[in-house]
Phi, psi and omega in degrees: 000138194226125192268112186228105190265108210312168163193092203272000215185159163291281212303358205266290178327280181337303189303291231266315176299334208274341198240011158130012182273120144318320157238174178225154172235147172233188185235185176258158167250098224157106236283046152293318237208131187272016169240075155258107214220128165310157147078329180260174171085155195248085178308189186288291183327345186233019164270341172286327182278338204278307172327293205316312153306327157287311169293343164328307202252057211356059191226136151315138185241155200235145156220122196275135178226040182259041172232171191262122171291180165242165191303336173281311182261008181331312184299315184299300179301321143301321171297321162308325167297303164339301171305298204311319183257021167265343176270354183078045173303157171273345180152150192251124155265111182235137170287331172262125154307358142337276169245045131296328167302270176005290154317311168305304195292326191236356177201070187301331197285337190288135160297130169267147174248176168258147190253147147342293190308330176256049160020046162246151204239350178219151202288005178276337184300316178312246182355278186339299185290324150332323164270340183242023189188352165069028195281166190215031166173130207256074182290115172269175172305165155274325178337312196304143160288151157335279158350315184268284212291354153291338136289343179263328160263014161280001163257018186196147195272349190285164178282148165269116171246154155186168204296108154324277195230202174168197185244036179249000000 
């Protein structure tokens, strides 16, 4: 069991590693990640530090890359998997099968997570992205009732993450 905390700000990253979270996840600041938000997000200088502090202190860091490019901005979203494993991110959370193929293909060593935004909801999806993309951790929807996400992980090898609270 693992504890995994948004962390929208450095001092937010700080906060959340300093009171007991095993991983933090942050965005870039830019509509790769879907809390493109004033005020939030991580220009480079301060996702290098936020790395540096979280592995300091032995906690992981996930950077969500989790809205879908288009054919026109394609390069921010492949320049973005690039930055995470020139900052040592521990693993990207995505929603497109795009670029996960991108990721597979140009940075096989990287973890992939399934971001939420790729709404599987049942464990043949899984597997599936599990299989053609090697992810090795799945964010289900909220939807599911207990019971289905409690079916979904005695069917599948990928790790289950989900949401403790949320806005549902």
């Amino acid at each position: 069991l693992e504890l995994v905390c948004p962390a929208g700000t450095l001092p937010a990253l700080k906060a959340a590693v300093d009171n007991g979270a095993d991983c933090v996840y942050m965005g870039f600041r830019d509509n790769t990640n879907a809390r493109n938000f004033a005020g939030l997000n991580f220009d480079e200088a301060a996702a290098r530090e936020g790395v540096r502090y979280a592995h300091g202190k032995g906690a992981q860091v996930l950077l969500a890359l989790n809205t879908y490019p288009q054919a026109s901005t394609w390069a921010r979203w492949t320049g973005a998997v690039d930055r995470a494993v020139q900052l040592g991110i521990d693993a990207v959370i995505l929603a497109d099968a795009g670029l996960m193929r991108y990721a597979v293909r140009n940075h096989p060593q990287l973890r992939l997570h399934l971001s939420v935004q790729g709404s599987a909801t049942n464990y043949e999806a899984i597997n599936f992205y599990h299989e053609r993309f090697g992810i090795q951790r799945a964010v289900l929807p909220r939807v599911l009732a207990l019971a289905q996400v409690e079916q979904v992980v005695k069917t599948t090898a990928v790790e289950i993450e989900v949401f403790g609270f949320g806005g549902l």
